[in-house]
C-alpha positions in Angstrom: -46.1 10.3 -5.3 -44.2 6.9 -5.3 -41.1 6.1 -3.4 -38.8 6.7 -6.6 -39.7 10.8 -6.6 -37.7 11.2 -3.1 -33.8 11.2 -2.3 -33.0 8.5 0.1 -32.2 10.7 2.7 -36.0 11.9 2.7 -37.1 8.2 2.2 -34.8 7.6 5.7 -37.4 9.7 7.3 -40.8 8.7 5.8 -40.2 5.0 5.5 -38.6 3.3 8.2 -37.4 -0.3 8.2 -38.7 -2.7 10.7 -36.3 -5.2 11.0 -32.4 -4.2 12.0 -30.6 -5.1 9.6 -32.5 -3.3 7.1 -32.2 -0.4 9.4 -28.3 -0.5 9.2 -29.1 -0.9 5.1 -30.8 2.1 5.3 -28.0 4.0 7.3 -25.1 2.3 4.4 -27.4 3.4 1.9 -28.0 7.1 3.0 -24.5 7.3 3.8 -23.0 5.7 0.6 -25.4 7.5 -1.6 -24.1 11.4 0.0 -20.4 9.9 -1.0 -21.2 8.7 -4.6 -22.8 12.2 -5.1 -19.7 14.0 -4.2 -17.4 12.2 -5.6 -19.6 12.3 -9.2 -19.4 16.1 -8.5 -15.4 15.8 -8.0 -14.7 13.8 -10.9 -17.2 16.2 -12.9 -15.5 19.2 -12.0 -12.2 17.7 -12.8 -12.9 17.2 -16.6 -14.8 20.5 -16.7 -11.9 22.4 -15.2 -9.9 20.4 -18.1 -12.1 20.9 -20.5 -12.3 24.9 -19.8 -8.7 25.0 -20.1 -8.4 23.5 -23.7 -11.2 25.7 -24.4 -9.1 28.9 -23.5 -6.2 27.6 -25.2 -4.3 27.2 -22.3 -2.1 24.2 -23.4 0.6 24.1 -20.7 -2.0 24.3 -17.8 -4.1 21.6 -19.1 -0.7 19.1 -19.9 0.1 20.0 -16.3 -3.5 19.0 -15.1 -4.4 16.2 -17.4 -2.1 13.6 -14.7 -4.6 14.9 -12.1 -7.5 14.3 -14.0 -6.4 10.5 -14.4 -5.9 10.3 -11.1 -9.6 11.0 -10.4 -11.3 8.8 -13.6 -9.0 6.3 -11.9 -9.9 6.4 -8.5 -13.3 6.6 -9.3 -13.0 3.5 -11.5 -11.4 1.8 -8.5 -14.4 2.5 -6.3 -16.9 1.1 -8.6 -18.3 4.7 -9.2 -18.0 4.5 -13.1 -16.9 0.9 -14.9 -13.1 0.7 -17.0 -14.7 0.9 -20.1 -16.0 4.4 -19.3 -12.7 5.5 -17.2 -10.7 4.5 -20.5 -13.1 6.1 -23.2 -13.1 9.7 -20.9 -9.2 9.2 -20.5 -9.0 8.5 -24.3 -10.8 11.6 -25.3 -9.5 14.1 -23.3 -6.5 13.2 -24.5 -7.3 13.6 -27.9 -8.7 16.9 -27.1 -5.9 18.0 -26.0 -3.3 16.5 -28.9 -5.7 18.2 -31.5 -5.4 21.5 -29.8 -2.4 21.9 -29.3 -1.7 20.5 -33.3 -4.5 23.4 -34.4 -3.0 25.6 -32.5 
Protein backbone atom coordinates (compact mmCIF):
# COMPACT_ATOMS: atom_id res chain seq x y z
CA UNK A 1 0.00 0.00 0.00
CA UNK A 2 1.42 3.53 -0.81
CA UNK A 3 0.78 6.66 1.04
CA UNK A 4 -2.00 7.77 -1.49
CA UNK A 5 -4.54 4.64 -0.38
CA UNK A 6 -4.89 6.39 3.30
CA UNK A 7 -6.98 9.64 4.51
CA UNK A 8 -4.75 12.07 5.96
CA UNK A 9 -6.03 11.69 9.20
CA UNK A 10 -4.64 7.97 9.13
CA UNK A 11 -1.39 9.22 7.41
CA UNK A 12 -1.21 11.74 10.78
CA UNK A 13 -0.75 8.58 12.65
CA UNK A 14 1.52 6.27 10.63
CA UNK A 15 3.86 8.98 9.26
CA UNK A 16 4.98 11.49 11.50
CA UNK A 17 6.94 14.58 10.47
CA UNK A 18 10.34 15.23 11.97
CA UNK A 19 10.82 18.65 11.75
CA UNK A 20 8.15 21.26 13.35
CA UNK A 21 6.97 23.02 11.00
CA UNK A 22 5.99 20.14 9.00
CA UNK A 23 4.32 18.93 12.13
CA UNK A 24 2.06 22.14 12.32
CA UNK A 25 1.55 21.32 8.25
CA UNK A 26 0.41 18.20 9.16
CA UNK A 27 -2.09 19.51 11.94
CA UNK A 28 -3.40 22.46 8.96
CA UNK A 29 -3.68 19.78 6.70
CA UNK A 30 -5.68 17.27 8.83
CA UNK A 31 -7.65 19.96 10.03
CA UNK A 32 -8.31 21.78 6.69
CA UNK A 33 -8.94 18.57 4.93
CA UNK A 34 -12.15 17.55 7.71
CA UNK A 35 -13.52 21.30 6.66
CA UNK A 36 -13.24 21.00 2.82
CA UNK A 37 -15.05 17.57 3.31
CA UNK A 38 -17.97 18.99 5.03
CA UNK A 39 -18.43 21.82 3.34
CA UNK A 40 -18.33 19.64 -0.20
CA UNK A 41 -21.07 17.61 1.67
CA UNK A 42 -22.99 21.11 2.47
CA UNK A 43 -22.80 22.51 -0.89
CA UNK A 44 -23.77 18.88 -2.30
CA UNK A 45 -26.73 18.52 -0.26
CA UNK A 46 -27.82 22.00 -1.22
CA UNK A 47 -28.21 21.31 -4.98
CA UNK A 48 -29.56 17.86 -4.33
CA UNK A 49 -32.25 19.25 -1.94
CA UNK A 50 -32.84 21.76 -5.15
CA UNK A 51 -32.64 19.36 -7.47
CA UNK A 52 -35.29 16.94 -5.59
CA UNK A 53 -37.63 19.77 -5.49
CA UNK A 54 -37.75 20.47 -9.30
CA UNK A 55 -37.96 16.90 -9.60
CA UNK A 56 -41.28 16.83 -7.51
CA UNK A 57 -42.55 19.69 -9.18
CA UNK A 58 -42.47 21.80 -6.41
CA UNK A 59 -41.86 25.25 -8.12
CA UNK A 60 -42.54 27.70 -5.34
CA UNK A 61 -40.32 25.78 -2.80
CA UNK A 62 -37.46 25.57 -5.12
CA UNK A 63 -37.77 29.65 -6.24
CA UNK A 64 -37.86 30.12 -2.52
CA UNK A 65 -34.57 28.01 -2.02
CA UNK A 66 -32.73 28.69 -5.21
CA UNK A 67 -31.30 32.27 -3.18
CA UNK A 68 -30.02 29.83 -0.54
CA UNK A 69 -28.38 27.69 -2.84
CA UNK A 70 -26.37 30.69 -4.32
CA UNK A 71 -25.43 31.62 -1.20
CA UNK A 72 -23.58 28.26 -0.67
CA UNK A 73 -21.96 27.90 -4.55
CA UNK A 74 -20.86 31.42 -3.48
CA UNK A 75 -19.41 31.01 -0.39
CA UNK A 76 -17.78 28.01 -1.35
CA UNK A 77 -16.34 29.92 -4.40
CA UNK A 78 -15.13 32.47 -1.95
CA UNK A 79 -13.15 29.84 0.07
CA UNK A 80 -11.35 28.40 -2.81
CA UNK A 81 -13.38 25.17 -2.44
CA UNK A 82 -14.66 25.15 -6.17
CA UNK A 83 -13.17 27.92 -8.85
CA UNK A 84 -15.84 30.86 -10.50
CA UNK A 85 -16.02 29.20 -13.52
CA UNK A 86 -17.64 26.09 -11.85
CA UNK A 87 -19.72 28.38 -9.17
CA UNK A 88 -21.26 30.19 -12.38
CA UNK A 89 -21.86 27.06 -14.64
CA UNK A 90 -23.79 25.17 -11.37
CA UNK A 91 -25.60 28.62 -10.78
CA UNK A 92 -26.37 28.87 -14.57
CA UNK A 93 -27.93 25.48 -14.78
CA UNK A 94 -29.97 25.26 -11.96
CA UNK A 95 -31.44 28.03 -13.03
CA UNK A 96 -32.23 26.80 -16.23
CA UNK A 97 -33.63 23.84 -14.56
CA UNK A 98 -35.82 25.52 -12.94
CA UNK A 99 -37.06 28.19 -15.85
CA UNK A 100 -37.81 25.00 -18.06
CA UNK A 101 -39.88 23.48 -15.37
CA UNK A 102 -41.75 25.70 -14.46
CA UNK A 103 -42.42 26.67 -18.59
CA UNK A 104 -43.27 22.66 -19.00
CA UNK A 105 -45.22 22.74 -16.44
Amino acid sequence: MTRGDFPATIIAIFIMPKTKSAQKALRQNVRRNALNISRKSALKSAVKGFSILIKEKKMDEATQTLPNVYKTIDKMQKVNLIKKGKADRMKSRLTKKLVSQKSGS
